[in-house]
C-alpha positions in Angstrom: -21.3 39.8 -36.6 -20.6 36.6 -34.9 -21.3 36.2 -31.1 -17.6 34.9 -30.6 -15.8 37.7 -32.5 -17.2 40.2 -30.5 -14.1 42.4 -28.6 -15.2 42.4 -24.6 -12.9 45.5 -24.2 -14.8 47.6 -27.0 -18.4 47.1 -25.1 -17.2 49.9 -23.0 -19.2 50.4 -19.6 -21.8 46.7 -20.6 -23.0 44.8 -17.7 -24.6 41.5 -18.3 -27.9 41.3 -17.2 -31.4 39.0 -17.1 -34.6 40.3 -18.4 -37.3 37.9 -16.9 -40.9 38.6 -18.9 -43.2 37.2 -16.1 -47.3 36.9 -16.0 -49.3 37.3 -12.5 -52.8 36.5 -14.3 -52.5 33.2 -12.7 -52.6 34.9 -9.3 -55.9 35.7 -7.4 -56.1 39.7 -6.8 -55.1 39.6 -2.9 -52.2 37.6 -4.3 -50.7 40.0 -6.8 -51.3 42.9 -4.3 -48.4 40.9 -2.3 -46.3 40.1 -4.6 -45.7 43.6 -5.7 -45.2 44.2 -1.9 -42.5 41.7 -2.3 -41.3 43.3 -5.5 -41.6 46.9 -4.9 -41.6 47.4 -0.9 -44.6 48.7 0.9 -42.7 51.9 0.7 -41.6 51.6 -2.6 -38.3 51.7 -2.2 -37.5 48.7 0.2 -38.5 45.4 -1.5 -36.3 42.8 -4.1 -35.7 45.4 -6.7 -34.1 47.8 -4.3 -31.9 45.3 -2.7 -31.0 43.4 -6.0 -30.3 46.8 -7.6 -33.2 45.4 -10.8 -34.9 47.2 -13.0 -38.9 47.3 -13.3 -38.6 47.6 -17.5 -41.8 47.8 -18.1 -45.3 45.7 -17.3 -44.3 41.9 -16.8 -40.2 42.5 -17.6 -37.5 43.3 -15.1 -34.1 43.4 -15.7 -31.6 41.5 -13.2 -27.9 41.4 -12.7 -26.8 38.3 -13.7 -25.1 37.7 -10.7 -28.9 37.5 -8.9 -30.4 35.3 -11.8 -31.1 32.5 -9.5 -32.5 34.5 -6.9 -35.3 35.6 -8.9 -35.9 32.4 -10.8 -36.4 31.1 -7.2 -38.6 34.6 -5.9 -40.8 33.3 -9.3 -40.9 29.8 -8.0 -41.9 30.4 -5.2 -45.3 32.3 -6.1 -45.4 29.7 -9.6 -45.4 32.7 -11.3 -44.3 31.6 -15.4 -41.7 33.1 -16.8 -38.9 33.6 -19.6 -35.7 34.8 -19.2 -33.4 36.2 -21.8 -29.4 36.8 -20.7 -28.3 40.2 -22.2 -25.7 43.0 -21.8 -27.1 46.4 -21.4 -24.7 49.4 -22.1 -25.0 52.2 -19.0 
């Protein structure tokens, strides 16, 4: 089917989304201990993933409202971590 034929109303409860796919192997040890701090909170339940209501998909992927797309190209900027980023829309 093509992308512009799709009906918006049929995709039901769909949210568009970014999955980033990101690699810390650039980042010294001490380095990567911080930025999952950042990520997940020392606490786990306070850091960027919490506030940005993201998902952590699996190991290297996170999904992100697309409303907060910038935010985390910038949060990956900032610690030069590499990344890809795929706009999507996720049904849930």
């Amino acid at each position: 089917m093509d992308p512009e034929q799709i009906n918006l109303s049929s995709l039901g409860s769909a949210r568009a989304v970014v999955m980033f796919n990101y690699s810390t192997d650039r980042l010294l040890k001490k380095d990567k201990i911080r930025f999952f701090y950042a990520l997940n909170g020392r606490d786990g339940k306070s850091g960027l993933l919490k506030i940005y209501s993201a998902v952590h998909f699996g190991i290297g992927v996170l999904l992100v409202p697309v409303k907060f797309d910038k935010d985390f190209q910038e949060f990956f900027g900032l610690w030069n971590i590499p990344f890809t980023r795929i706009e999507m829309l996720v049904e849930g």
